[in-house]
Structures are given as structure tokens and as C-alpha cells.
C-alpha positions in Angstrom: 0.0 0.0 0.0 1.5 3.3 -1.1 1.9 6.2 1.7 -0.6 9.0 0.4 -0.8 12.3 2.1 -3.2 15.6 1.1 -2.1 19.0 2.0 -4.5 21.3 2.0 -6.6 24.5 3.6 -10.6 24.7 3.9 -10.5 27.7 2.0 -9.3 26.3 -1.0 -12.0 25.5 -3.9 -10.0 23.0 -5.4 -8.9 21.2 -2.5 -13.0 21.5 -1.9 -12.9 19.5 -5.3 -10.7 16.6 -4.4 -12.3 16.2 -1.0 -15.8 16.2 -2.9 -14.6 13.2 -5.3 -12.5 11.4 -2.1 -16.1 11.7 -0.4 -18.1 10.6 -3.1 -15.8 7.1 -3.6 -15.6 6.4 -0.2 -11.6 6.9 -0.2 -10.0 7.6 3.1 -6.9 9.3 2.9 -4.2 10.9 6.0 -5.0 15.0 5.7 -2.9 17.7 6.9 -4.4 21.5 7.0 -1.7 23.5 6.2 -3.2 26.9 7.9 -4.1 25.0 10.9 -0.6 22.8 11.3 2.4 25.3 10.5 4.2 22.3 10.8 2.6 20.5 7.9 3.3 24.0 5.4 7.2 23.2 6.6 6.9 19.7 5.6 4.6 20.7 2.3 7.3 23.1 0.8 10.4 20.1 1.9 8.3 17.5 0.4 7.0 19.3 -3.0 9.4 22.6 -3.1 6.4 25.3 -2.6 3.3 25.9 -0.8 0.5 24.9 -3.7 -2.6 23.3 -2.5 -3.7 20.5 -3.0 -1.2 18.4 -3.0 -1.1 15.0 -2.5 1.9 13.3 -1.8 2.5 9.9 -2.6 5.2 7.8 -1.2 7.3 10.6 -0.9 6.2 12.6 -4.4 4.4 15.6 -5.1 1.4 15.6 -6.8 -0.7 19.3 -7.8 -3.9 20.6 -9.4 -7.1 18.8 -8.3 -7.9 17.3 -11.9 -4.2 15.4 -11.6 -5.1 13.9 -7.7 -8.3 12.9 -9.3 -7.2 11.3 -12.2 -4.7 9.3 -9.7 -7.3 8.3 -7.6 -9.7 7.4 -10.4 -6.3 5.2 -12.0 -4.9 3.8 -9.2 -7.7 2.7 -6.4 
């Protein structure tokens, strides 16, 4: 099982997208709020190399834009 990770902020429409699809399927994936952890920002911008939202990061890799997280989802669950 691969180590996924979504970085995002409420605020964000398009992380509002991803969590609308992740709901819809039924797919539970570890979260980290980026405005309400500091920490997780930090570890956002090591991780991916800037502070874009969403972001899911799989086994160590950086994923962006909502259609892309999607389309992973959609391909590889």
C-alpha cells in the first residue's frame, strides 16, 4: 500500500474539489491543514518545493492541481 498524504486549507476550492470526489468514492486518505498545522506547510514546501494546495503526496512525491489527484485516484484505487 502506497503512503498518500493531502495537504490542503478549507478555504481552497480545489482542495474542496478533491475532497468532494474522495467523499463521493468512499476513499480515506491521512489529511494535513496547512493553515491550521504550520508544521505540515514546513513539511509541504520540503516535500513538493512550494506551498501549492492541494497536494497529494505519494510515497514521498508531489502531486498538484485537483484534476491530476483525481485522475490518480480514479487510475490507481
Amino acid at each position: 500500500m502506497q503512503k498518500l498524504t493531502l495537504y490542503h486549507f478549507p478555504a481552497c476550492p480545489y482542495c474542496q474539489k478533491v475532497f468532494r470526489y474522495l467523499e463521493e468514492n468512499k476513499i480515506e486518505v491521512e489529511t494535513k491543514d496547512i493553515k491550521k498545522e504550520p508544521a505540515a506547510e514546513v513539511e509541504l514546501i520540503e516535500l513538493g518545493g512550494k506551498k501549492q494546495v492541494p497536494c497529494l503526496i505519494i510515497d514521498g512525491k508531489a502531486l498538484y492541481e485537483s484534476d491530476d489527484i483525481i485522475n490518480w485516484f480514479k487510475n490507481n484505487l
